[in-house]
Structure formats: C-alpha cells, structure tokens
C-alpha positions as CSV (number, residue, x, y, z in Angstrom):
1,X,0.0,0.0,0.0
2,X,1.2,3.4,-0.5
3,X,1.1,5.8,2.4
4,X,-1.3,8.7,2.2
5,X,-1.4,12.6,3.4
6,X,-2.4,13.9,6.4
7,X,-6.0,12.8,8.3
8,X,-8.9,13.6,6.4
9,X,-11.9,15.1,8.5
10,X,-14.9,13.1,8.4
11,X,-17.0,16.0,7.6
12,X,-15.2,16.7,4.6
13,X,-15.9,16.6,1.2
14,X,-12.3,14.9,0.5
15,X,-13.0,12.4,3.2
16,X,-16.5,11.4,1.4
17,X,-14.8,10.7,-1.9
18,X,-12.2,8.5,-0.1
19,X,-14.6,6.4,2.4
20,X,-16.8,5.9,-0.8
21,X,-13.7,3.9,-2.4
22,X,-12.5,1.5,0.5
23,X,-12.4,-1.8,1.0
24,X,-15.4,-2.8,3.2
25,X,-14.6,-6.6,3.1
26,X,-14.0,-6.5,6.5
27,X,-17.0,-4.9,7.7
28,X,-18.7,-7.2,5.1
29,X,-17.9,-9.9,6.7
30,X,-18.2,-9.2,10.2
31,X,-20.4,-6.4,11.3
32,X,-22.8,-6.6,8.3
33,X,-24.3,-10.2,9.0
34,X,-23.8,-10.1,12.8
35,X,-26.1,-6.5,12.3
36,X,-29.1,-8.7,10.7
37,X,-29.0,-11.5,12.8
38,X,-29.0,-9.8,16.2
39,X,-32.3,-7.6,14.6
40,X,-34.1,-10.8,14.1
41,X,-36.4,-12.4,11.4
42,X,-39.7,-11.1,12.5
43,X,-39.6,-7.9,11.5
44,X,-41.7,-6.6,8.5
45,X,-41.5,-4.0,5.5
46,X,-44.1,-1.5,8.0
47,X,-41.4,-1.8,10.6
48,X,-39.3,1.7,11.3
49,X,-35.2,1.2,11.4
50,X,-32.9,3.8,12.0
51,X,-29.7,3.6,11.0
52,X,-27.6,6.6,12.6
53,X,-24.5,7.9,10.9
54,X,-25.2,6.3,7.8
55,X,-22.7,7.2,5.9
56,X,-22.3,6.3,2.0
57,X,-25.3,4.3,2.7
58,X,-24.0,0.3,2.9
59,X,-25.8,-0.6,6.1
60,X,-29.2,1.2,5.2
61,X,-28.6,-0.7,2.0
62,X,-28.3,-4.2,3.9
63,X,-31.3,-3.5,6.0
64,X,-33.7,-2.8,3.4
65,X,-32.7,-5.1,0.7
66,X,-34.0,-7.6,3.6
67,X,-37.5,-6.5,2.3
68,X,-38.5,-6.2,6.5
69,X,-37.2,-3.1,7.0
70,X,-38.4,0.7,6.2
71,X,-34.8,2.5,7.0
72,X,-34.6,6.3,7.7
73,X,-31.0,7.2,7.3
74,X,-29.5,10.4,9.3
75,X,-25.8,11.5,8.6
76,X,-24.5,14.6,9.3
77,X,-22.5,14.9,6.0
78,X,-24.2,16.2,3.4
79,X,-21.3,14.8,0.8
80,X,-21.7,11.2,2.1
81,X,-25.6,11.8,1.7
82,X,-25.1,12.7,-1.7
83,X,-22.4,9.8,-2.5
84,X,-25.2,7.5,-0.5
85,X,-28.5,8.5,-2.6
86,X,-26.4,7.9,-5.5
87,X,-24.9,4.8,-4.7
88,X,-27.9,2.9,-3.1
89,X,-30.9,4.6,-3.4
90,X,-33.8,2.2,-2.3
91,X,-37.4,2.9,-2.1
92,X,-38.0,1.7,1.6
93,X,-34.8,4.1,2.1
94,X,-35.1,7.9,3.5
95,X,-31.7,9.9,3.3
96,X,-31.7,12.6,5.8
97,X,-29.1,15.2,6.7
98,X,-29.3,15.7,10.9
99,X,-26.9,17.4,13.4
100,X,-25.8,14.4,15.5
101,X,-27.6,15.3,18.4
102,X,-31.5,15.4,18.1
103,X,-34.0,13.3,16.7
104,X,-36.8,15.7,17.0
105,X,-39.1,15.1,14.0
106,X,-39.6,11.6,15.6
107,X,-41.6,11.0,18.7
108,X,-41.0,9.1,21.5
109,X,-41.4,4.7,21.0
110,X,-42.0,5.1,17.5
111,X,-39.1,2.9,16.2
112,X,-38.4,-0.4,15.8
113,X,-34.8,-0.9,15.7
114,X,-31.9,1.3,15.7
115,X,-28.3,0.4,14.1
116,X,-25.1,2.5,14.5
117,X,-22.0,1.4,13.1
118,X,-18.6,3.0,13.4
119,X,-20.0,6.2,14.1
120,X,-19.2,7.0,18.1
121,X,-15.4,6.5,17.2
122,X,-15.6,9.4,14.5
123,X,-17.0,12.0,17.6
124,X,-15.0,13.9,19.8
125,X,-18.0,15.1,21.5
126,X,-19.0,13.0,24.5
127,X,-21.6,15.6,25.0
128,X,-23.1,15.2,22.0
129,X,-22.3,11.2,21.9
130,X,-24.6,11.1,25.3
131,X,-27.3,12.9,23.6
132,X,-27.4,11.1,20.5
133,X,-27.7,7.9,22.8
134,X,-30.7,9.3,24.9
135,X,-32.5,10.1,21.9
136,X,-32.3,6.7,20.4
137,X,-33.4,5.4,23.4
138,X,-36.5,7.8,23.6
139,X,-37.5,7.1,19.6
140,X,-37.2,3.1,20.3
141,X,-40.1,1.2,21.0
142,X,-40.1,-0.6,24.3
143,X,-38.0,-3.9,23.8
144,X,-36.7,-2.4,20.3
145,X,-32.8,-3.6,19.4
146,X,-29.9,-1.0,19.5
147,X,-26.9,-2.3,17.7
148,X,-23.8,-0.1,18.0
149,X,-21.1,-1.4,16.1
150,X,-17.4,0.1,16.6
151,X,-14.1,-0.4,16.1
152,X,-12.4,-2.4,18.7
153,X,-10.9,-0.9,21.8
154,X,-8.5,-3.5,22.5
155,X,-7.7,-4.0,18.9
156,X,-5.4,-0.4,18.7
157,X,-2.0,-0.7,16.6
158,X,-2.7,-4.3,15.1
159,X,-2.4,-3.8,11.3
160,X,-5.6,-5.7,9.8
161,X,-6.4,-6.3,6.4
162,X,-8.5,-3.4,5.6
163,X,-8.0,-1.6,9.0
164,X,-5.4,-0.2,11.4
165,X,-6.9,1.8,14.3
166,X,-3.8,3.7,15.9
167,X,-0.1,2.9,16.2
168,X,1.5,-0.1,17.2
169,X,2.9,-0.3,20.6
170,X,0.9,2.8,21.6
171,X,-1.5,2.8,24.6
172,X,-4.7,4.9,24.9
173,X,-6.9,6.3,26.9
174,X,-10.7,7.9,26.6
175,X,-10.7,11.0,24.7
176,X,-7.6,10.5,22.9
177,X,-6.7,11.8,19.1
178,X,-6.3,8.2,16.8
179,X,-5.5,8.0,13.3
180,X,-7.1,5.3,11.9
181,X,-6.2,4.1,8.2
182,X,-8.3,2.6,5.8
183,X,-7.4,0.8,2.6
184,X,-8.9,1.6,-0.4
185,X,-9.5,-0.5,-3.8
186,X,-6.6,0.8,-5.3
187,X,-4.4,-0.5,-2.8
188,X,-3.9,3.1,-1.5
189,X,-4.8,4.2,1.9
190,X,-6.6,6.8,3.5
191,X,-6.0,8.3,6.8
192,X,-8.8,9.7,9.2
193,X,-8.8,10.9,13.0
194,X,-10.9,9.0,15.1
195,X,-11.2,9.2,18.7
196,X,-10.8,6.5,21.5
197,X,-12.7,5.3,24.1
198,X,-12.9,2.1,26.0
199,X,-15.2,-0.5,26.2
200,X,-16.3,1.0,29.8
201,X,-17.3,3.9,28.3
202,X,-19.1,2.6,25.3
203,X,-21.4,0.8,28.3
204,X,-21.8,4.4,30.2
205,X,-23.2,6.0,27.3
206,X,-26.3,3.0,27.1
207,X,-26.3,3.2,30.5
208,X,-26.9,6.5,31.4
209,X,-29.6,6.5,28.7
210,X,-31.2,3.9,30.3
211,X,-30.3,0.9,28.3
212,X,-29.3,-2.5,30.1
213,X,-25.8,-2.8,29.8
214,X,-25.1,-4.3,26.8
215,X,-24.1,-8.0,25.0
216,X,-20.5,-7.4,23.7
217,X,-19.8,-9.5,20.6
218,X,-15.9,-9.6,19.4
219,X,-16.2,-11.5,15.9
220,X,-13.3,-12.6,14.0
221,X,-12.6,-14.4,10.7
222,X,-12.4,-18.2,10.7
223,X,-8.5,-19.9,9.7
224,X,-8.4,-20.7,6.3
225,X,-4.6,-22.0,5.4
226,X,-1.6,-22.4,7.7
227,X,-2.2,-20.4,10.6
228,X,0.9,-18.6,10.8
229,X,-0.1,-16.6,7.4
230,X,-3.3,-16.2,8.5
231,X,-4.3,-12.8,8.8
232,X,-4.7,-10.5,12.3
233,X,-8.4,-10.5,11.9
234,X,-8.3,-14.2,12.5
235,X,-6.8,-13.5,15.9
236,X,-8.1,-10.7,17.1
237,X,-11.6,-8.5,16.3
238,X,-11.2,-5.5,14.5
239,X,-14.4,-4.4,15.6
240,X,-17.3,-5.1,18.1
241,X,-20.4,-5.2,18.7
242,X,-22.9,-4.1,21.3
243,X,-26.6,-5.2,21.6
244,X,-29.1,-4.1,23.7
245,X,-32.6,-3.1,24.1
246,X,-35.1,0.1,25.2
C-alpha cells in the first residue's frame, strides 16, 4: 500500500470521496451479517429502522434489501448523503441530513430498531455522543434492538487487512486523538482521525440513557490456510459489537 497525506476530517468533502472507495470486506464480513442477525427475522417492511450515521449508505442498503425493514438514514454529512443516494438509493430508504444530536421530527417509541456502526469512534463530542444515545433510546419502541457497532478498543496498533486503528505499541486512553487508516480499492490508503474510548465507556453512554448494559460480541474471521499466514483478523476482532434493548 502506498502511504497517504495527512488525516482527512470526516466532515469533509475529500473524506466522502475516499470512504466511498475503501475496501469494506472486512465490515462485510463481520459487522454486516452479525447486524441482521442480532435484529431478528420477524420484523416486516411497515417496521421503522434507523440507522444513525449512515454514511455512503452500505448498512441502510443491507437492512432494506432484507424486504423487512423501512430504513430512515441520518448522517451529518451532506457529501456522504449525496455519495449515499447515488450509490444505493432504495425505495424503503429515507436519506436525511441531521446534526448528530437530536431526533426531533420523531416521537417518542416510534421505532423499531436502531443500528449505529462505526460512528461513536468518528465523535470527539462525548456531549453530543450522550445525547445522541438518549435520543435513540426515547424514539425506540419498548423492547426495540440497539446495535452499535465500533471499532475495537483492545484492537489499537494491530495492522488488519482493511483496518489499522492507531499505532503499534501505543497505549490509549478515553478522549484520545487516533489515526485510523483505511485501505482503499486501489491499494492506496486513506488516513482519518478517530477518537478513543474504551469498552467501559461505550457501556456508560447505554447506560446513562437507560439501556441494560449491553451483549458485547468480538467476531473474528475463521482460519483458512496455515495459521501462521493467516491474517490478524483471525486473531483478534477489529471491531465489536454491542446489543441491547429500550
């Protein structure tokens, strides 16, 4: 791979055009189907999902090509909005630009299921992160799923396929500036600032919302070939997964 520039902003134009070329295999394979399953089968094409920080749209996509899922999706980027109606525009698919904070144009218990998938990492704003996760909670139905998906806190420095979240040998601690690069289809990288915070903290924000603390899910590819070529994601989980419930 050949090294990239400085970090890119995620609320950058520049940043939208990168993250709509990188290699998602990865995610693909590990958050994507882990995402459905925990959601359940019984769901139906009348049934409300959010899916917060949406991004270019490949989640929302997931969840509605299921045929049981209506999907609003809220970014605040307007150029990964654009790059997303483009991309995957679906009719049981609603695009909406919000400000990360508020869900105000949807009342209280009046959603079925909420997803949010590498999002948290992206916000230096615990403020704004601890709003965001009271809001979801107040929009969800009693009983309804929250899936937040992130990159792994124990998982800083390893050099993944698709995926290196901070620098080897470095050790961090809530708050803290990470740059996080992402390989693209080319083979070229791009490099994005991300923030840290442990797994203790991802559990404060559900719990001061007033979600049960939540089912943490560490997935990892299965060996295929001589395990000392196999890659880190066989090892260790890039990202993880947290499930629980209004």
């Amino acid at each position: 791979m050949i090294a990239d520039e400085g970090p890119l902003g995620w609320d950058t134009s520049a940043a939208a055009d990168a993250y709509r070329d990188r290699d998602m295999r990865l995610a693909e394979s590990l958050i994507f189907p882990a995402v459905l399953d925990r959601l359940g089968g019984s769901a139906s094409p009348d049934r409300l999902a959010l899916d917060v920080g949406c991004g270019t749209g490949a989640v929302a996509a997931r969840l509605a090509g299921t045929g049981r899922w209506t999907v609003q999706a809220l970014d605040l980027s307007a150029d990964m909005l654009d790059i997303a109606r483009a991309d995957r525009p679906h009719p049981r698919i609603t695009y909406r630009l919000f400000d990360g904070r508020a869900l105000d144009w949807l009342a209280d218990d009046s959603v079925d299921a909420a997803v949010c998938c590498l999002v948290y990492c992206t916000d230096p704003d615990d403020g704004r992160l601890a709003d965001l996760t009271a809001e979801i909670r107040r929009v969800l139905r009693p009983g309804a799923p929250y899936l937040l998906a992130d990159l792994n806190p124990a998982s800083t420095g390893v050099a993944f396929s698709t995926v290196r979240h901070g620098e080897p040998g470095a050790v961090y601690t809530d708050g803290d500036t990470v740059a996080t690069r992402l390989r693209l289809h080319d083979g070229t990288t791009m490099t994005t600032t991300t923030y840290y915070r442990s797994l203790d903290r991802y559990r404060s924000f559900l719990t001061e919302a007033g979600f049960p603390s939540p089912v943490v899910d560490l997935p990892t590819l299965p060996v295929d070939g001589p395990t000392d070529e196999a890659p880190a994601e066989t090892r260790t989980a890039p990202y993880m997964i947290l499930t629980t419930h209004a």
